[in-house]
C-alpha positions, 0 to 999 in steps of 0.5 A: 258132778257125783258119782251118779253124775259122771256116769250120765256122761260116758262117751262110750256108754248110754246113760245108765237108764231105765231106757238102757236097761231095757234097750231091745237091739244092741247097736255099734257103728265103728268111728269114721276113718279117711275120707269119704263123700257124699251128698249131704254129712248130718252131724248128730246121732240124736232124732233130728239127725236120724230123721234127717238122714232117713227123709234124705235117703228116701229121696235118694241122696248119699248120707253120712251121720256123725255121731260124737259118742253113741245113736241117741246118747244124749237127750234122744235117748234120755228123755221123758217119752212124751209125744206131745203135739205142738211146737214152740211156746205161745207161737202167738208172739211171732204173728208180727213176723208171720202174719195170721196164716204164719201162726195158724202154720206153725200149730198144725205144724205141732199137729203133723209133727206127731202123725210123722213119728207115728208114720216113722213107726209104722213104716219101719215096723219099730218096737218102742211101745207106743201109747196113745193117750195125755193130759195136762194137769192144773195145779191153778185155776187160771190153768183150767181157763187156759186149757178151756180156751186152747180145748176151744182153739183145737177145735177150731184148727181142726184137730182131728183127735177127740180132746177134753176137759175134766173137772176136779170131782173127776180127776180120780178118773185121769190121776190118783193125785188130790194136788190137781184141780182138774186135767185137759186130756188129748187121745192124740198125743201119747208115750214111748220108749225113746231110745227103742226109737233112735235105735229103730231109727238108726237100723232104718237109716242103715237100710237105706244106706246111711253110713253112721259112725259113732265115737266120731266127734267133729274137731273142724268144719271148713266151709266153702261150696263143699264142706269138709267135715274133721274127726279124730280119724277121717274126714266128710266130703260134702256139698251139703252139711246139717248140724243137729247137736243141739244142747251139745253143740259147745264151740263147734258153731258158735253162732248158733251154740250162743242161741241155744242154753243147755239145761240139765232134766232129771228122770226117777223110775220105780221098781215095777208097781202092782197093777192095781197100784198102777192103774190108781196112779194114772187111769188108762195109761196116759202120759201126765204134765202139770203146768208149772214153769219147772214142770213135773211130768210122768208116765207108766212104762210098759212093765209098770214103773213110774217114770217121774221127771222134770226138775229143770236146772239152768245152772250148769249144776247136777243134783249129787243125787237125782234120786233123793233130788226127785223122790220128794218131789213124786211124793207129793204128787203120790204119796202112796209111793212112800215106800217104792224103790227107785230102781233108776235115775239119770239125767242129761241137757237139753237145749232151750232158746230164748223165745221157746220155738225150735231153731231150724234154718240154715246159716245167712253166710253159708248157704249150703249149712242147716241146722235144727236145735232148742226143742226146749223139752218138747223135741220128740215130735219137733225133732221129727218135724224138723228132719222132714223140713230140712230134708224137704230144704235141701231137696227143693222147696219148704214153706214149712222150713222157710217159716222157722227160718224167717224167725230171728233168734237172740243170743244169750248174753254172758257168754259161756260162763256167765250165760247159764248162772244169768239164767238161772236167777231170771226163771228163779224170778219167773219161779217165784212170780208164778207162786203168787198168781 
């Protein structure tokens, strides 16, 4: 890493970001010291650890989170913004494990994800811009058939937002861009600040009692029927612990870190465009992603930036500079931005398992330790759901939870050096096979 680079990973700062720019309250929680008690020790300040804690406070039980560096330092507050319905990819391939109704769970599942996050706004009365309006982008046409067959399966799951196609002689109407071959729009799905999000999340947990500390990373677990939770400074007591570290998870619980790759996402934003200039570039504001297996995704910001990202890299490697890395790539989307300044660029990992669908279970060999990670870039609504099932886990029953924890999930071969270079050549593979079709 560069210098860009190094700054994307300062402990004690968020990354340097549009998001941080224009962060709209200033949160500190001081690290943990001694030891404390409580019902349940949540380990990660990012959404799924922030929801977590919330849904368990409603329900009345004693949280304390730990957050390594700051609320929403990693991809909770790095990410694109797009609230994007659904979980998993091709949730189809578990029916063997599931059956019929398993399946059919699993996608009204990605449905409520989002009404949980619109829920969590709207109750808590949290600023973070929220828009409503999506689309998929067709670069192929067998991208067309396939957005005409998932039009026709919303329809008949009952999405209850109105959904459509638009063909190429009217793709002017949803993106200034003559790359696409035509879009399928969802009025159900939209855009956000995210870290306006976690900073509002992190104020509400704090009003229903939540302790958070942040800078206070976890150097030991012992288990038992009451696990103790190690910092530098101060230790957890607890019947109950949830680890939500996702791509961040390292060393700390190797069975599931060797279930989860991080990978590298990159994000440009523009110096604020004309309005006129903004609204050629993505008519009625809606959050845009194209369908390539290294996916571009984009949006305008609430004070009128092109926020251009993607890039996924499995290397283990961050460009030297995320700009001149990403710039062309939005010029070929929008040429017409030749001569607009890149005023931020910044990066950060997410966490991506081998068959697509978000981790959320509990450990065989210690029942009384939970997990959620690898939202395989779609986690601001998957990471919401998985709060609410394992809050309803720990609480009492979860046919939801008990779902995802029925699905096995592989560990990455390689180990931690070899892992992400074997990656890395496989979805070059997959990158050149999808150029030919």
């Amino acid at each position: 890493m560069d210098s860009t680079s190094n700054s994307l990973t300062e402990p004690h700062k968020h990354a340097p970001s549009y998001y941080a720019a224009t962060a709209n309250q200033t949160l500190e929680f001081a690290p943990l010291t001694g030891e404390i008690r409580a019902d349940v020790c949540v380990v990660g300040g990012g959404f799924s650890g922030l929801n977590t804690a919330i849904e368990l406070a409603e329900r009345g039980y004693s949280v304390v989170l730990l957050e390594a560096h700051r609320i929403g330092w990693g991809a909770s507050g790095r990410n694109g913004g797009q609230l994007i319905r659904g979980v998993g990819h091709d949730v189809e391939q578990f029916r063997p494990l599931v059956g019929d109704e398993g399946v059919r769970a699993f996608k009204q599942m990605g449905f409520e994800a989002v009404d949980l996050v619109r829920q969590r706004i709207e109750r808590y009365g949290i600023a973070c811009d929220l828009t409503w309006g999506y689309c998929d982008l067709a670069l192929k046409p067998r991208h067309m058939e396939h957005f005409q067959a998932e039009l026709e399966e919303l329809h008949s799951l009952g999405y209850p937002h109105a959904a459509q196609l638009v063909s190429h002689d009217r793709i002017h109407t949803v993106v200034g861009s003559e790359r696409y071959l035509g879009a399928l729009l969802d009025s159900g799905s939209g855009h956000l600040h995210p870290l306006n999000l976690a900073l509002g999340e992190a104020a509400a947990a704090q009003s229903l009692g939540v302790r958070l500390h942040e800078q206070s990373a976890v150097t030991q677990i012992d288990y038992g029927p009451e696990v103790r939770v190690h910092t530098a400074q101060g230790a957890v007591r607890a019947e109950t612990l949830v680890l939500c570290c996702n791509a961040y998870l390292k060393g700390l619980e190797p069975t599931l870190s060797g279930q989860v790759l991080p990978a590298g996402s990159y994000i440009i934003a523009t110096e604020p465009l004309p309005e006129a200039l903004a609204e050629e570039l993505l008519p009625n504001n809606r959050a845009a992603c194209d369908q390539q297996i290294t996916v571009d995704y984009f949006r305008l910001s609430h004070d009128r930036r092109l926020l251009f990202g993607g890039a996924c890299h499995y290397s283990g490697r961050d460009p030297k500079d995320i700009a001149g890395y990403m710039r062309p790539k939005m010029l070929k989307v929008f040429p017409q931005l030749d001569r607009v300044a890149i005023e931020f660029e910044w990066g950060g990992m997410i966490g991506i398992g081998a068959n697509r669908l978000p981790q959320i279970g509990r450990l065989k060999d210690r029942p009384n330790v939970f997990y959620a990670q690898a939202y395989a870039g779609h986690g601001l609504n998957a990471t919401h759901l998985a709060g609410h099932l394992l809050a309803e886990a720990i609480a009492a029953q979860s046919s939801g939870f008990d779902l995802f924890n029925k699905v096995p999930h592989a560990t990455f071969p390689g180990g931690q050096r070899l892992r992400s270079p074997l990656l890395a050549l496989g979805m070059l593979w997959y990158r050149l096979k999808d150029a030919f079709q």
